[in-house]
N, C-alpha and C positions, 0 to 999 in steps of 0.2 A: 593382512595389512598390519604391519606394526602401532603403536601405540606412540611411538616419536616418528616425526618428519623424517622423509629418506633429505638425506644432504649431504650435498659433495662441493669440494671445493673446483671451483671452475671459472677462474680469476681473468681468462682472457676467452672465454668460449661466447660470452654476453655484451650487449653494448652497451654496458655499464655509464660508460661517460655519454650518451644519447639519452639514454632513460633518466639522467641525475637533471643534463640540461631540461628535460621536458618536463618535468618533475617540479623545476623553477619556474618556467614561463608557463604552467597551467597557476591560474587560477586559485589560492587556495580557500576554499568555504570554510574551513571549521576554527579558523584565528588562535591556531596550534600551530605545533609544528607536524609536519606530516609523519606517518608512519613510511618507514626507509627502506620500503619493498616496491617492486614491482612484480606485475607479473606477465610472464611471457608465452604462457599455454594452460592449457587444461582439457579435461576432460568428463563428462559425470560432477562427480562433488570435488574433483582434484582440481586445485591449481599449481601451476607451475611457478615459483617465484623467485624472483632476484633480487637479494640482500645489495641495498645501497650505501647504506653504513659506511661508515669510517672505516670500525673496527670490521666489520664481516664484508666488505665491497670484492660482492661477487658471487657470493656462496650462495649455492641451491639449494630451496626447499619444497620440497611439493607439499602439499596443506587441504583440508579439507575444509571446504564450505561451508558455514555453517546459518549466512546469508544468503544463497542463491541470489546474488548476484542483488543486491539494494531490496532483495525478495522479489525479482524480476525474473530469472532465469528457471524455469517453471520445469524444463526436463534439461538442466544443466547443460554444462558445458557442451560444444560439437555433436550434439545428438544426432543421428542420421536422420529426421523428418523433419527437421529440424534445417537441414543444410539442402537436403532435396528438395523443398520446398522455396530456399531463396533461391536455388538456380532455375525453378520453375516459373517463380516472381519476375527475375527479369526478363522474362519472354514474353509478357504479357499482356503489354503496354502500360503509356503511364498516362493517361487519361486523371483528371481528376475530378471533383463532383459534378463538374456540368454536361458531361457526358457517362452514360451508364458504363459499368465494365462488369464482363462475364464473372472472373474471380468475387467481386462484392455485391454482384445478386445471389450467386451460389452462396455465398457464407453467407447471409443476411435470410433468404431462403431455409437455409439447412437452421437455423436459430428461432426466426421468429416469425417464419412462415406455419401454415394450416400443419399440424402434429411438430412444430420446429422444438427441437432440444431445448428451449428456456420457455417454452411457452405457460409452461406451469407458473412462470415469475410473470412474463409477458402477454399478459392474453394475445392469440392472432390477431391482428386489425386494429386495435388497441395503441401501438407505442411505433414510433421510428426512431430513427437513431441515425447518429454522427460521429467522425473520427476526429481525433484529435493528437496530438503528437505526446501528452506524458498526460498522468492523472490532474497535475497543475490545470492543465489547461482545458482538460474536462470539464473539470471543479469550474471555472470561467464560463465555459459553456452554459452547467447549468445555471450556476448565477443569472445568466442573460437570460436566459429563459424564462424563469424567475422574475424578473425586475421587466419582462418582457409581457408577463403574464398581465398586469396591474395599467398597461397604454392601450392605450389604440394608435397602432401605426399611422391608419386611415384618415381619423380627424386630427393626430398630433395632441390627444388629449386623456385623464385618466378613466379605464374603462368607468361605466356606473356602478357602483357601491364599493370599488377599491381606492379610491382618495384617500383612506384614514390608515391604507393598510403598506406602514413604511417600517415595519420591523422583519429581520433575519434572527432568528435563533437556533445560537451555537452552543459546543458546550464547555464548560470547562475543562482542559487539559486535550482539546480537540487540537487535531491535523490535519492542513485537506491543503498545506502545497505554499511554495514561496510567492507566490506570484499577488500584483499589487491588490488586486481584488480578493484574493484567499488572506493574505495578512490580518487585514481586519475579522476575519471570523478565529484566527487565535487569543486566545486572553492574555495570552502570556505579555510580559509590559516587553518582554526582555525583545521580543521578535516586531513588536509594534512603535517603541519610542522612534518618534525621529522620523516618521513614513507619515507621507498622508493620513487622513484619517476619515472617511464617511460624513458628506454631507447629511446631517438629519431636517438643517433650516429651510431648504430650497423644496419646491414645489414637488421637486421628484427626489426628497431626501433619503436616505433608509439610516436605520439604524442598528447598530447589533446590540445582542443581549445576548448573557451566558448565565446558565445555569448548571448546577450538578449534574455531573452524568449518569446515567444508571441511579437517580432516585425516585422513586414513584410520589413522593409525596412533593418535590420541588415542581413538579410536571404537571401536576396536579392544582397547583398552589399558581401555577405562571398562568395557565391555562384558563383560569379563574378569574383571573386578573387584568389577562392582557391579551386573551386571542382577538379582540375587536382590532387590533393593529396589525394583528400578526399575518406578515405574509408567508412565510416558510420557515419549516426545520429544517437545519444539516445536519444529518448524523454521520457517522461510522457507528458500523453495527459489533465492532471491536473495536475500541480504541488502540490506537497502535503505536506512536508516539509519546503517550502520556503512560506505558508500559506494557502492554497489552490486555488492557481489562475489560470484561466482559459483563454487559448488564444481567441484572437480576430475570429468572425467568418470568416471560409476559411481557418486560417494559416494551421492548419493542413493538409490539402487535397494540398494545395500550395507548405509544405513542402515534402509530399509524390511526389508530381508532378517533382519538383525540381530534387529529389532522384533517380527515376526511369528516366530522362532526362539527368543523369550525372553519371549513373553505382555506384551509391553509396546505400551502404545499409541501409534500413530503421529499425531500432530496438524500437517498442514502450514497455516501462517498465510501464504494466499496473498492477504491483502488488499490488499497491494501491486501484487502480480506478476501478477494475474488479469486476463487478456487482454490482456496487453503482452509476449509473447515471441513472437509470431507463433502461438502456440497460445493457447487457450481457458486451457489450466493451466499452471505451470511445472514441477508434479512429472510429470517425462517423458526421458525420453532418446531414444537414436538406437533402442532398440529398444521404445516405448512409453509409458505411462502409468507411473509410478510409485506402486504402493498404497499407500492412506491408510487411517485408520481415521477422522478427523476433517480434513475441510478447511474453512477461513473462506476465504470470498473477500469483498470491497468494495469500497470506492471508484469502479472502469471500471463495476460491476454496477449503480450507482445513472445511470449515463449522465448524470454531472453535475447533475440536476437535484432528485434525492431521494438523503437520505444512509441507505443501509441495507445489511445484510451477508447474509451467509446463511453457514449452517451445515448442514455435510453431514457424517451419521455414520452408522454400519453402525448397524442397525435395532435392536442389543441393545441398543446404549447410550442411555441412558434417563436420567428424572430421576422420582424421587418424585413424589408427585400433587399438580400447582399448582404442582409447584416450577421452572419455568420460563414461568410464565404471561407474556405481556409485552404492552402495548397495539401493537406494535411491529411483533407478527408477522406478516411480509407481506398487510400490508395492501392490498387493490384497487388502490388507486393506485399504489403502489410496482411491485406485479406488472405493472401493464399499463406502468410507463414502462420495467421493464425487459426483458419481452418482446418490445414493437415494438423495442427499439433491441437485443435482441441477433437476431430476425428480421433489421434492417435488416445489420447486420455481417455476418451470414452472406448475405444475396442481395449483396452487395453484395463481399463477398469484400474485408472491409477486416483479417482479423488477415494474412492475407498481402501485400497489402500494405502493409500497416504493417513484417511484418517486411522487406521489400524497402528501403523507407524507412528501415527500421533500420540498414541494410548501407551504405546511402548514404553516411548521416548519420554513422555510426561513424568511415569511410574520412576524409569531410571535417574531422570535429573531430580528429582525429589527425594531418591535413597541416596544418588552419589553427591550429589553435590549439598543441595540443603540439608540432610540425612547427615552427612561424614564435615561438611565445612561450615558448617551454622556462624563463622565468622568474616563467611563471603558471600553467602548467598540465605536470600531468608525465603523466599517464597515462588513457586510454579504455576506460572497462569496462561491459560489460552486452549486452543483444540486444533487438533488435526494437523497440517502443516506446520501452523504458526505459533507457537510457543513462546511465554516471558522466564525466564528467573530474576529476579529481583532481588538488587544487593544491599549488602547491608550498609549504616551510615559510611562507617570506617573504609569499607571498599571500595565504594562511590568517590573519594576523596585519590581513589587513587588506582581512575581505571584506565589511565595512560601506562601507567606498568601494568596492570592487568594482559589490557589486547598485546603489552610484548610479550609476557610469559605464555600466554594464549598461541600469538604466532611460533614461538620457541619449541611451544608443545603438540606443533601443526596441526591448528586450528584459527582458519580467521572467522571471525565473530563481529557481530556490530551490537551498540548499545544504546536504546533509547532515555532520553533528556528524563522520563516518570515525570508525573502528575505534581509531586514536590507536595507542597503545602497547600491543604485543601479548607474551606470553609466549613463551621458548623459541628467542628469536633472531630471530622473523617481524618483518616490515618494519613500521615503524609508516605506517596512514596518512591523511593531511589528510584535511579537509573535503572534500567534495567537491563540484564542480558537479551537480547532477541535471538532465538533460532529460526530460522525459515529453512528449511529444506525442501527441495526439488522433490516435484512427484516420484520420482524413479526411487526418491533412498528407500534404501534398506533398510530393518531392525538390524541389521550389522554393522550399517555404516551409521545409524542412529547411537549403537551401542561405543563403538571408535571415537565420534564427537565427543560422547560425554566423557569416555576416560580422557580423552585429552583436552580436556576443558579442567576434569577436576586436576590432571598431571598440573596444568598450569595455577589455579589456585592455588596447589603445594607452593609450586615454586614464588610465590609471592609471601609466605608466613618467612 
């Protein structure tokens, strides 16, 4: 594999003028102007794409991934178990939760049944679970749960001894989804001005609170002060949007410790992080599993090819009757794409190595890129799948030419918003690169990413 995009000019082979109009009437989220590609195949970490440019309308690039796909597409593009399995899916039926289906006792069984693959996180008997259509709506999920935990359906009133307990604690530079119920748990003014905002006045008010992420002594200090309100933490066990940072060893387990010491509920939002540390979860340490009362995972769980979440919560917490009904909920299809492909991950023994790949991967973007361009990039953060480099001011400023010289030196990349400016002296910090790679890469195609990451860099001085 070369070190530049294969591309050819192929000015009438593409529908060039279909892909520009569609391109117009989608939607556009990021209040830019869009990047002037499409793409029209791929395969593994390959995409195939179509320059809609002005100046290049038409010309082919094929590019390496270096997203899997929003960090959703878990064994890349067209994988064969991957596509065996949707054609399996629609044979299946489409039943949804009010009736059982064979595909979602089998996967539900194979996980979190008596010896089930996650049982080490999930005790058997312990937790059920629900589908939902993206991590957003997980995140929702648990919320209800949550805010579900503190009523009584029955008398229409608040259980006994939670009346006082109307606080959610989130943390700063936290991510857990667009949607009108997630908003509020970001701090950021920038995502919040102008949106409703959390009744705290009315009888069943909540309120949110944010504190530093990844500090022991902030945790410590709230805890102290304010668990008699406190009805739940939301964490991610990596922050993922705020650049990918990673708490200090212990917080985790200290914050679960904390949680279960104070009747308050643990909610980890591992929609991110799930199946990209070289384990199956990231709430975990050197000495195990870290307890949850509520975990979302998505994105790797849909194996790119269906977008759906699930929701795992200790058996009491509950919703009223109907009141989580959802067309959504692990549907046949969904269960069977995500069963064969987390089957294939385990015979196939790809979160280790992935996490090996990780260690590679880590070493090289810290020689080639912060090591050789200390003007682009200052810092390597994260493990296993999911990696940060973090830019410097001057690059940040200017990472709309970035991702073209990036695409130019075929590579596409995404960039997270970073943490920015932090309270109490903490370092403020950039945007940052994200790498997410597919379980399947390779240390070679690990090694391809980065030269062509740092080729692109060049071509920006």
């Amino acid at each position: 594999m070369s070190a530049a995009p294969v591309a050819r000019d192929d000015r009438t082979g593409e529908p060039t003028d279909v892909l520009s109009r569609g391109r117009d009437l989608h939607l556009n989220h990021y209040g830019a102007a869009r990047l002037p590609f499409a793409c029209v195949g791929g395969r593994g970490l390959e995409l195939d794409v179509v320059d809609l440019s002005a100046q290049g309308r038409g010309r082919r690039l094929r590019l390496l991934d270096a997203s899997a796909g929003y960090a959703s597409a878990t064994l890349g593009g067209a994988h064969p178990v991957v596509r065996a399995a949707l054609t399996r899916g629609t044979a299946v039926g489409n039943v949804t939760d009010e009736l059982g289906s064979l595909e979602r006792a089998e996967l539900l069984d194979r996980l979190f049944g008596s010896g089930g693959l996650w049982t080490d996180h999930f005790p058997a008997g312990r937790y059920h679970v629900s589908g939902r259509n993206s991590g957003s709506e997980g995140n929702e999920l648990a919320l209800r749960l949550v805010l579900e935990s503190r009523f009584d359906g029955r008398r229409l009133r608040p259980r006994p001894g939670k009346e006082r307990r109307d606080t959610i604690l989130a943390f700063q530079g936290a991510w857990h989804g667009w949607t009108g119920g997630m908003v509020p748990l970001l701090n950021r003014r920038h995502y919040r001005a102008g949106l409703p905002a959390p009744d705290a006045a009315g009888p069943y008010g909540v309120r949110v609170e944010h504190i530093p992420f990844g500090d022991p002594g902030a945790l410590a200090e709230y805890f102290a002060t304010s668990a008699d309100r406190l009805l739940a933490v939301v964490v991610e066990p990596i922050q993922g949007d705020a650049g990918i940072l990673p708490p200090p060893h212990g917080y985790l387990r200290e914050l679960a410790r904390r949680c279960a010491a104070d009747d308050v509920l643990l909610v980890a939002d591992e929609v991110l992080t799930f199946a990209k540390t070289g384990h199956w979860f990231a709430m975990r340490d050197a000495d195990g599993p870290v307890p949850t009362d509520i975990t979302v995972i998505g994105k790797f769980l849909g194996m790119g090819a269906v977008s759906t979440s699930m929701v795992i919560a200790r058996k009491e917490l509950t919703v009223r009757p109907s009141g989580a009904v959802t067309t959504s909920d692990l549907r046949p299809l969904n269960c069977a794409v995500i069963r064969d492909g987390i089957e294939h991950i385990e015979s196939e023994g790809l979160l280790r190595r992935s996490a090996d790949v990780g260690v590679h991967l880590a070493e090289r973007l810290d020689a080639a890129l912060v090591g050789r361009h200390p003007d682009v990039f200052t810092e390597v953060r994260g493990t296993g799948a999911m990696l940060g480099v973090e830019l410097t001011a001057a690059a940040a400023d200017r990472i709309g030419e970035l991702r073209g010289e990036l695409i130019e030196a075929g590579v596409y990349a995404e960039f997270m918003a970073g943490a920015g400016k932090r309270p109490d002296g903490r370092r403020y910090i950039h945007p940052t690169l994200r790498i997410v790679l597919p379980l399947i890469a390779t240390a070679t195609q690990a090694d391809e990413i980065v030269d062509r990451v740092a080729a692109g860099a060049r071509a920006t001085r």
